[in-house]
C-alpha positions in Angstrom: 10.9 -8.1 14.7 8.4 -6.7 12.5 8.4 -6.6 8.4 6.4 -4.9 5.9 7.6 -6.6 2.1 6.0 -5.0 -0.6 5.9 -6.9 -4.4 4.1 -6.6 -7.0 6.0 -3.6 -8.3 6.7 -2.5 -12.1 6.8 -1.1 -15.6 3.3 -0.9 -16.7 1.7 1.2 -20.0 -0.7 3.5 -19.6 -4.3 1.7 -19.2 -2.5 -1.5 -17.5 -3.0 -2.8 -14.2 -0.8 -3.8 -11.4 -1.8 -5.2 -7.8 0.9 -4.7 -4.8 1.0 -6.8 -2.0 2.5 -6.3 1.3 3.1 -9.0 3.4 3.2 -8.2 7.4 4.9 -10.8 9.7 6.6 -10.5 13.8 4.7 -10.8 16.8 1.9 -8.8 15.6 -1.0 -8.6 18.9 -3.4 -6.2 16.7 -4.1 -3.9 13.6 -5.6 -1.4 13.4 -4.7 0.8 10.5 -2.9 -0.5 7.0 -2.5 2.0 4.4 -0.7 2.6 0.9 1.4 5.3 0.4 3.4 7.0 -2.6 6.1 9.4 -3.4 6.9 10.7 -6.5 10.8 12.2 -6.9 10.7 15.5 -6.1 7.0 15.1 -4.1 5.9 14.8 -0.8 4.9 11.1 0.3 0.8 10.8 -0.4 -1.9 8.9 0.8 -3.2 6.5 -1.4 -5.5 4.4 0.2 -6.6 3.3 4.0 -8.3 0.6 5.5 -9.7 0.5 8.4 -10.0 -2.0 11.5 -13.8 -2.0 10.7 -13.2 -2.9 6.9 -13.3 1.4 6.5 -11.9 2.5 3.1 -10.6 5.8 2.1 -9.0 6.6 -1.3 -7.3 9.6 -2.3 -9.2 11.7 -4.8 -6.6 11.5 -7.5 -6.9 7.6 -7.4 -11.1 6.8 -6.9 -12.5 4.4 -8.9 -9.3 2.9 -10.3 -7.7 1.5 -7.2 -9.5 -1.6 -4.7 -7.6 -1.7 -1.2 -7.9 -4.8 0.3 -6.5 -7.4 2.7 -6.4 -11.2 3.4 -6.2 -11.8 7.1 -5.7 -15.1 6.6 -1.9 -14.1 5.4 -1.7 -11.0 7.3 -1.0 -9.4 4.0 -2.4 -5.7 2.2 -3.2 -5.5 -1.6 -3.7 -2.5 -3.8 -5.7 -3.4 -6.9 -4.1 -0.5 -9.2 -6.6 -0.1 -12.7 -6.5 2.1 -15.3 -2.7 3.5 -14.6 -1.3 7.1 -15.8 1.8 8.3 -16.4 0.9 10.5 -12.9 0.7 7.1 -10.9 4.6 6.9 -11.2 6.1 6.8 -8.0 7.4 4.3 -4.9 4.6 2.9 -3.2 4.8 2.2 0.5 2.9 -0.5 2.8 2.1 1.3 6.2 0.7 -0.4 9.5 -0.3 1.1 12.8 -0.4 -2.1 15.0 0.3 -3.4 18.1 3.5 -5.3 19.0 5.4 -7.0 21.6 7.1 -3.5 21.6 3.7 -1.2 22.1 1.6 0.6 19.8 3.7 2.0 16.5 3.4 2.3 12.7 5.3 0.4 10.5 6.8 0.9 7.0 8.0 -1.3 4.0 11.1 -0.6 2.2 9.0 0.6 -1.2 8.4 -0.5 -4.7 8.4 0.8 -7.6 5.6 1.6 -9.9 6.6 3.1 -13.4 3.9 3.5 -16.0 5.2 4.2 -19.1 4.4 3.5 -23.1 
């Protein structure tokens, strides 16, 4: 069976910084895609930031220059370095992974956590 546990998660003032993790573990055969995701109440769930099998980046517009996406293969698990946080960074952030399984091809999601940034 495959998990996705996000951490890292918070209540952070404007300015601060927070870094998520999302730890990946099951019989994972290959990755190829990990991504972080958010969704404000009331919003559609965004893109935040990819990474690539080839160590590609891509960063939503809204969040260049403030957030690092990055990964440790060592401990199969994703980070998002989140900098200079605004009130408009509120929302659940989700760990995504399109990998291959002992079940086949798929994407993967983590059960969320919560980013609030508030003075």
């Amino acid at each position: 069976q495959v998990q996705l546990v996000e951490s890292g998660g918070g209540l952070v003032q404007p300015g601060g910084s927070l870094r998520l993790a999302c730890a990946i573990s099951g019989s994972i055969k290959d990755i190829y895609l990990m991504a972080w995701y958010r969704q404000a109440p009331g919003k559609q769930r965004e893109l935040v930031a990819s990474l690539g099998s080839q160590d590609t980046t891509k960063y939503a517009d809204s969040v260049k220059g403030r957030f690092s996406i990055s990964r440790d293969n060592a401990k199969n698990t994703l980070y998002l370095q989140m900098n200079s946080l605004n009130p408009e960074d509120t929302a659940e952030y989700y760990c995504n992974s399109y990998m291959r399984t002992n079940a086949g091809l798929s994407s993967y999601w983590g059960q969320g956590t919560q980013v609030t940034v508030s003075s």
